[in-house]
Structures are given as structure tokens and as C-alpha cells.
C-alpha positions in Angstrom: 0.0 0.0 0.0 2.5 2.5 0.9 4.5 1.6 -2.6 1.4 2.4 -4.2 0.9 5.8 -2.3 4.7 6.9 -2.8 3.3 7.8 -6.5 0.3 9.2 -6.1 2.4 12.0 -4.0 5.0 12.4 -5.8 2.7 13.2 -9.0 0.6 15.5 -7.0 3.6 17.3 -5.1 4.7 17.4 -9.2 1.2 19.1 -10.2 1.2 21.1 -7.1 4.4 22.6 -7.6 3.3 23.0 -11.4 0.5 24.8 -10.3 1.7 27.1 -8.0 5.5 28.2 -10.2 3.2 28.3 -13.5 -0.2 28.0 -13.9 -0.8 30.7 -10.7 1.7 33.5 -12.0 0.4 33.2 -15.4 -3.7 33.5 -14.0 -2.2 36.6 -12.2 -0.6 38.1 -15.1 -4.1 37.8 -16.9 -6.4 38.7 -13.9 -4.4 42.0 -13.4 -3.9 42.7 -17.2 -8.1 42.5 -17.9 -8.5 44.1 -14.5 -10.1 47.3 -16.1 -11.6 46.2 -19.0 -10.5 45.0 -22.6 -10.8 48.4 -23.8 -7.9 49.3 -21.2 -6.3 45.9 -22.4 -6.2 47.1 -26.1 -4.8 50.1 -25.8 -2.0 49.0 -23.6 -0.5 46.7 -26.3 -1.1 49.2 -29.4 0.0 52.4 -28.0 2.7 53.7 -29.7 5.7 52.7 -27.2 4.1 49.5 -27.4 4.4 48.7 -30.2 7.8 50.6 -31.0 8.7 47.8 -27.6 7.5 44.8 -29.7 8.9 45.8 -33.4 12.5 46.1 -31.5 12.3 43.2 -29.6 11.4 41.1 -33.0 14.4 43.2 -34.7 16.6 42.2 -32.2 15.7 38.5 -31.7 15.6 38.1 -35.2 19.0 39.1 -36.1 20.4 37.2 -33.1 18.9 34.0 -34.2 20.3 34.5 -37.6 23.5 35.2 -36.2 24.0 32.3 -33.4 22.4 30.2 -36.6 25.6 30.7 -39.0 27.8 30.7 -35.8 26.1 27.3 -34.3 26.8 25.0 -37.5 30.7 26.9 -38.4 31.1 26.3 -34.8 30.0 22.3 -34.2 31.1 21.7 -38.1 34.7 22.8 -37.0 34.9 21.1 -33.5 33.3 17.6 -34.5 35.2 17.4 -38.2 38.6 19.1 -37.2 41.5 18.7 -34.3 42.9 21.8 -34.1 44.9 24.1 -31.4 42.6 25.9 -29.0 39.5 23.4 -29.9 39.0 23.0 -26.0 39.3 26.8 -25.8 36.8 27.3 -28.3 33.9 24.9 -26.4 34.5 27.1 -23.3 34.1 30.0 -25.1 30.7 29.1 -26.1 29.7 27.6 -22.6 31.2 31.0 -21.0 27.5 32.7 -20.8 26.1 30.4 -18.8 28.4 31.3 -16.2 28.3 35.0 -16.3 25.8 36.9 -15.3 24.0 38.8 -18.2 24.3 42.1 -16.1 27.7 41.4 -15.5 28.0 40.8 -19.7 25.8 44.1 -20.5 28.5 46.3 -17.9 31.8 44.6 -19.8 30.1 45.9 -23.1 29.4 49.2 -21.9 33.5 49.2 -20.9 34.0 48.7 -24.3 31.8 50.7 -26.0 30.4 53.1 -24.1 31.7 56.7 -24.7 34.5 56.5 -21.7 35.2 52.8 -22.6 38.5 51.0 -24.5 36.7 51.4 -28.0 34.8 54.9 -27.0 37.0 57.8 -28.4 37.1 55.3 -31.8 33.5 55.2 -32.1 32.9 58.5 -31.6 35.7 60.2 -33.7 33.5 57.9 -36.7 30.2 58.7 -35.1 30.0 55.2 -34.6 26.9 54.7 -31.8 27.1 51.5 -30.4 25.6 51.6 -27.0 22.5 53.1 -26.2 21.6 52.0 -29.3 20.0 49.1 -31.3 23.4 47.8 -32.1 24.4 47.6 -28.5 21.1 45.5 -27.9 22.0 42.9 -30.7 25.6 42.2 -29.6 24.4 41.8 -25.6 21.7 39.3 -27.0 23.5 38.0 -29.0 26.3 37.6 -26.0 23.7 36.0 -24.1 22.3 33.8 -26.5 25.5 32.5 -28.1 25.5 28.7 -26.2 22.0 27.7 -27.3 22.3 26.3 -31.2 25.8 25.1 -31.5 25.1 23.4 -27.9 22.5 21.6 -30.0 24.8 20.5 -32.9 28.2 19.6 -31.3 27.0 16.1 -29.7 24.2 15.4 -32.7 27.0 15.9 -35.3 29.4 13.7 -32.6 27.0 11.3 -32.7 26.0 10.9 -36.6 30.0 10.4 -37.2 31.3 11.6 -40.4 30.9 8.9 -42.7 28.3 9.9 -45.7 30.4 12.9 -45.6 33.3 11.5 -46.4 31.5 9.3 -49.0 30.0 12.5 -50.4 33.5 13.6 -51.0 34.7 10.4 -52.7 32.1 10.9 -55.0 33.3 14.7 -55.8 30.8 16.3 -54.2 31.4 19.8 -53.2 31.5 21.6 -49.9 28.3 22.8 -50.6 26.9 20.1 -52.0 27.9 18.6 -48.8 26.6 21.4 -46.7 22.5 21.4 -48.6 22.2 17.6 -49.0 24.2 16.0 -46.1 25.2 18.3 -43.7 21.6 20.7 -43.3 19.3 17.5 -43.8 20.9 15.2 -40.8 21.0 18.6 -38.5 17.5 19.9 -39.4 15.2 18.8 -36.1 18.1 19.5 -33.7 18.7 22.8 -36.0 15.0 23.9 -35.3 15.5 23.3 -31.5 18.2 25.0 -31.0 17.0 28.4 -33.1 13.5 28.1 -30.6 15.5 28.4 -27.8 17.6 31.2 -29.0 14.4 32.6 -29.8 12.6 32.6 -26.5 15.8 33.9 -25.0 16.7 37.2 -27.2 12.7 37.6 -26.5 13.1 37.7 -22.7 16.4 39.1 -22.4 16.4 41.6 -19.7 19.9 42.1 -17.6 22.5 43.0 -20.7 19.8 45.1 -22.4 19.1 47.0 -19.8 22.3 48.1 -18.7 23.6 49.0 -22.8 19.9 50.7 -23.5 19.9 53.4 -21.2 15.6 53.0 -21.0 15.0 55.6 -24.3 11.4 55.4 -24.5 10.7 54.7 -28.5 14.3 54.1 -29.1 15.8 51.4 -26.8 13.1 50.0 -25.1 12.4 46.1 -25.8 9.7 44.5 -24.5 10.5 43.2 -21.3 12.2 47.1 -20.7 8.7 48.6 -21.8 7.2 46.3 -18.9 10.0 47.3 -16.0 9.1 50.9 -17.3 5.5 50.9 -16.8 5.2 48.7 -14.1 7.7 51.6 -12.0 5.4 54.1 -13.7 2.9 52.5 -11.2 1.0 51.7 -14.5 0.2 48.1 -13.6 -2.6 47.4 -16.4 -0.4 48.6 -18.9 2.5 46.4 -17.7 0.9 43.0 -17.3 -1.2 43.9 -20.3 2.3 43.9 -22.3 3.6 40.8 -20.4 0.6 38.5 -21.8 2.6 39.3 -25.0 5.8 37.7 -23.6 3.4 34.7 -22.2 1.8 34.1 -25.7 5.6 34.4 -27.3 6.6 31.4 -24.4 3.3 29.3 -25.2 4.3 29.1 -28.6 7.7 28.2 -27.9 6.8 25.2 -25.6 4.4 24.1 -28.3 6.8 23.9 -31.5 9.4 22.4 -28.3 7.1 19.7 -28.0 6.2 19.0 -31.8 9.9 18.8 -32.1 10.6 16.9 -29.2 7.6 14.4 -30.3 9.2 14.5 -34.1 12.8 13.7 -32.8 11.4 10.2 -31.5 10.1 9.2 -34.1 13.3 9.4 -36.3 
């Protein structure tokens, strides 16, 4: 009896816990968000800041992705084809975000960049605007976001081996030959999961942004800054309103994760 009501708890501790770390802070989010009305709702997401927030934060994301994207296959192409010096150097590199803090990241860049910083007197003599800027925005997320697809690749292409490469090659096939009809087709699903969770982090980034945007209303303001802004405004409605937004853009991620995830196991 009591190894029958060891899993019963355990699954309803599990549900619990789901409950209360999910399910509740989203209900909140909504609750407060409709709290005066749809009307109130509307016009919170379509004002003008709005959506000046949610243009930038797609900009940004976007060009992150496509960046991390070309970086992630170069990257886990080079390490699991070649031995070269520094190949150990190169894998910490790209682990190095998870261990530092993306505040920490966003104050580095401003060192660098920022007016008083090792690059500053460059930039400006070339009028060169780097932080407090959109560029500054891209190169924190895409600091921040660098791990996610070739963390994806490396141990796939590890695991595949090289072996209809190499027989691509004995047949003269070139590199990019190699590249659309090998390389790309074996990758694809591990590919897709990798770009959906560099996604739904550019979308959510909050620490490195912040500190390289300086909070310009219609200028630097992503999403998630647009939220901190109104929600210090003591603008509430506005606030949560905006972070369904962010909630939708999570949803959507976790449901192409799971198609994925379901699609994987059935290769």
C-alpha cells in the first residue's frame, strides 16, 4: 500500500508545484492585465511605445537568431570534423554565458563601448553609436544567446559520425553540395530546437539590455524594458497587459518544443 501511495504523492507534489510556479503567476498576469476592461487591455499593447517595444524586440531577436544560426553550424562543423589548437578553448568559449551573469555581460560591453570605454574615443571620432543604441542591444543578446544552437549540434553531429560525408566527397561532391544535402538535412530537427530556444531567450532578455539601453522610450526599449518601465510608472494594467505578450511568445515556444521533441522520437 505505501508503494502504491509513494506515486500518487510524488505526482501530485509534481502538479502542485506546477500549479503554483506556473499556472498561478500566469492567471495573475491575466487577472491584473483585464482588470479594467479589454478596452484598457487594447490600448495598452497598441500604443505607440508599445508597439515601437515589440517591433524592437522582433528586430533584435531576429538578427540574433540568424546570427547564433551561421555561428552554431561553423562552430560544431569545425569542432566535431577538425583537431585543431585551442578546440577545447573554443567549447568554453561558447559555454562562458552560462556562467556570467547577463548584467555582468551588458557592464563589460558598456566598458568597451560606451563613450568612456576601451573602444569609446574610436567610435565617436566615426560617429559610430554602439551603446545606447540598437546595435548595443543585438551584440548583448547575442552575447547572451550564443550557447544555445551550436550546444545543440556539437553532440548530434558527434553522434552521426562523419561517414556519408566522407563518401560525399569520394564521389566529388562539393562543400556545398555537402553542406545542402548532407550536412543541413541530418542537422535539421536538432537545428530547429536550438533556433527556438535562442528565440525565447533574445525575447526575454532583460539584464545586458538594460544596462547598454539606457531606457529611451521609443528608441531602446524592448519588450521586457517597456514592462519594468510601466510597471515603476505605477502603471500596472499597462504592464501585465504587455507581459501577456511575452506569455503568448513562451506558449508558442513550448508548443513547437514539443512537436519537435515528439518528431525527434520518431526518427
Amino acid at each position: 500500500m505505501k508503494q502504491k501511495a509513494l506515486p500518487i504523492f510524488l505526482i501530485l507534489l509534481a502538479y502542485t508545484l506546477f500549479g503554483v510556479l506556473l499556472l498561478l503567476p500566469i492567471y495573475t498576469v491575466f487577472s491584473e492585465a483585464f482588470s479594467e476592461g479589454f478596452d484598457k487591455y487594447w490600448s495598452s499593447i497598441t500604443s505607440e511605445y508599445a508597439l515601437f517595444a515589440i517591433g524592437l524586440t522582433i528586430k533584435v531577436s531576429f538578427v540574433s537568431v540568424v546570427l547564433n544560426t551561421l555561428f552554431g553550424i561553423t562552430a560544431a562543423f569545425t569542432i566535431t570534423r577538425f583537431s585543431f589548437p585551442g578546440k577545447n578553448l573554443l567549447v568554453t568559449i561558447i559555454d562562458s554565458p552560462f556562467a556570467v551573469s547577463p548584467v555582468v555581460s551588458g557592464l563589460i560591453f558598456l566598458l568597451l563601448f560606451g563613450r568612456q570605454g576601451t573602444f569609446g574615443e574610436y567610435l565617436t571620432e566615426n560617429q559610430i553609436k554602439i551603446v545606447f543604441n540598437t546595435p548595443g542591444l543585438i551584440i548583448a543578446t547575442v552575447f547572451i544567446t550564443f550557447p544555445f544552437v551550436a550546444r545543440e549540434l556539437i553532440p548530434l553531429m558527434q553522434s552521426q559520425g562523419r561517414e556519408e560525408e566522407e563518401a560525399g566527397l569520394l564521389l566529388g561532391a562539393s562543400f556545398w553540395q555537402l553542406l545542402w544535402r548532407i550536412i543541413l538535412p541530418n542537422i535539421k530537427w536538432g537545428l530547429l530546437y536550438g533556433i527556438i530556444l535562442c528565440n525565447a531567450r533574445a525575447m526575454g532578455e532583460f539584464g545586458a539590455v538594460s544596462v547598454l539601453s539606457g531606457h529611451i522610450r521609443g528608441k531602446t526599449t524592448t519588450l521586457p524594458l517597456y514592462i519594468e518601465m510601466l510597471y515603476n510608472e505605477f502603471d500596472s494594467v499597462g504592464a501585465f497587459a504587455c507581459a501577456t505578450l511575452l506569455v503568448f511568445l513562451s506558449l508558442l515556444t513550448l508548443i513547437f518544443k514539443l512537436i519537435l521533441e515528439k518528431r525527434t522520437e520518431r526518427l
